[in-house]
C-alpha positions, 0 to 999 in steps of 0.5 A, a space after each residue: 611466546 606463542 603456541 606452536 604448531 605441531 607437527 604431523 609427519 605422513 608416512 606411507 610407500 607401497 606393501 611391503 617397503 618397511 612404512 610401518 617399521 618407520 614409522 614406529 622408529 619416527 614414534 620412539 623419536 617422540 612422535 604419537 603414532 596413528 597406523 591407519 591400517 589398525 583404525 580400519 581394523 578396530 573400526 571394521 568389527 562385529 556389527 560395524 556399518 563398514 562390515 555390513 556393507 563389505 558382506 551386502 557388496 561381496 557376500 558372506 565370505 568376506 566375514 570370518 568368525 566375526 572379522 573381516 577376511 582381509 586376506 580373502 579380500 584383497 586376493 579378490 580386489 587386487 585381480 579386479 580394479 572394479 572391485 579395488 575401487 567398489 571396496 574403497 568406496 566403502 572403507 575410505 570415508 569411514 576411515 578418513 573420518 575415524 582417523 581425522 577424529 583421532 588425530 584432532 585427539 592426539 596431544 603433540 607431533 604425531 606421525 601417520 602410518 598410512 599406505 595410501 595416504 596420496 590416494 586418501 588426500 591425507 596428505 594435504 593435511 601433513 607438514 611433511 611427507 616421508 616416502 618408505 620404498 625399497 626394490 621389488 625384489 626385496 618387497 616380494 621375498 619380506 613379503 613371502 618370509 613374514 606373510 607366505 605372500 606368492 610373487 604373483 599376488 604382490 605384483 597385482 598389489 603393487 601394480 594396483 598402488 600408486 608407483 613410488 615414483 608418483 608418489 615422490 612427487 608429493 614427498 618432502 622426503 624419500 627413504 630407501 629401506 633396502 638396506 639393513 635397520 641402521 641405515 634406515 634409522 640413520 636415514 630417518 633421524 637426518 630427516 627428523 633432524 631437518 625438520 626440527 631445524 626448520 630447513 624445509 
C-alpha cells in the first residue's frame, strides 16, 4: 500500500465562539495541534521584525516590558478598520510563513487553530474545514467572565471578522458551541467519525 495522506483539519470561527476549546479536543482525538494565535505570540518577542514594525507603525505603546500590548492593540485596530487592516498588513505574512514551516514540520493529522484562517487563505491548504459558532449573547458574557471584555468591544471585533454565515460557506462542517462540553464533544467526534470514514 501506499503512503497516505495526512490530514489537516482548519478550525476557526470568531472571538469568542469556543475554536480553541475545539480544537484542543480534536488534539486529544489524535491530531497535533498548530494554534495560530500562540505562533504570533512566540513569533512577535523582543527584538523580532513583527515588533519593530508594530512600534515604527503605531508607536512605543504597543510594546509593554518586552511584549506586544495585544490588549492596547486590538482596542485600537478594532475601532479603525484602517488601522485593522495596516496591523494585518504586518503580522499576516510573517505568520502564514511561520505557520506553513511548522505544519511542513509536523508528523501525522494535524488540526490548525486559526481565527482567521478564510481571511488568511489557510483554508485552501486544508482537507477539511470545521466552523466553531455560538449566539452573540453567549460570546459577549464568555468573554466579559474570562477575559473582563466590555459588550461594546466585542461587537466592534465581531463586526470587524467575517460573519459566521460567510464563513459557512468555506466549512465542510459546522459546530454549534452554545451548549454545554458534552454536546460539543459529541458534535465533534461524529465529524471526526465522518471524516475518518471518508464520507465527505
Amino acid at each position: 500500500m501506499g503512503k497516505q495522506k495526512r490530514l489537516v483539519i482548519g478550525v476557526t470561527g470568531s472571538i469568542g465562539s469556543g475554536k480553541s476549546s475545539a480544537a484542543r479536543y480534536i488534539g486529544k482525538c489524535g491530531f497535533a495541534v498548530l494554534d495560530v494565535d500562540h505562533i504570533y505570540d512566540e513569533i512577535s518577542g523582543k527584538g523580532s521584525a513583527i515588533q519593530k514594525k508594530i512600534v515604527r507603525e503605531f508607536g512605543e505603546w504597543a510594546v509593554v516590558k518586552g511584549k506586544l500590548n495585544r490588549v492596547a492593540l486590538r482596542e485600537v485596530v478594532f475601532k479603525d478598520r484602517k488601522k485593522l487592516k495596516q496591523l494585518n498588513s504586518i503580522t499576516h505574512p510573517y505568520i502564514i510563513k511561520e505557520t506553513l514551516k511548522r505544519l511542513k514540520k509536523t508528523k501525522g493529522d494535524v488540526a490548525l487553530d486559526v481565527a482567521l484562517l478564510i481571511e488568511t487563505g489557510f483554508h485552501n491548504i486544508c482537507g477539511y474545514v470545521i466552523l466553531v459558532h455560538c449566539p452573540t449573547q453567549i460570546v459577549v458574557k464568555r468573554l466579559w467572565k474570562y477575559r473582563k471584555m466590555p459588550k461594546s468591544q466585542v461587537l466592534a471585533i465581531l463586526k470587524a471578522q467575517i460573519p459566521s454565515a460567510k464563513k459557512r460557506k468555506h466549512a465542510d462542517f459546522a459546530v454549534n458551541t452554545g451548549g454545554s462540553y458534552a454536546r460539543t464533544y459529541a458534535q465533534l467526534n461524529r465529524i471526526l467519525k465522518t471524516i475518518k470514514n471518508g464520507k465527505r
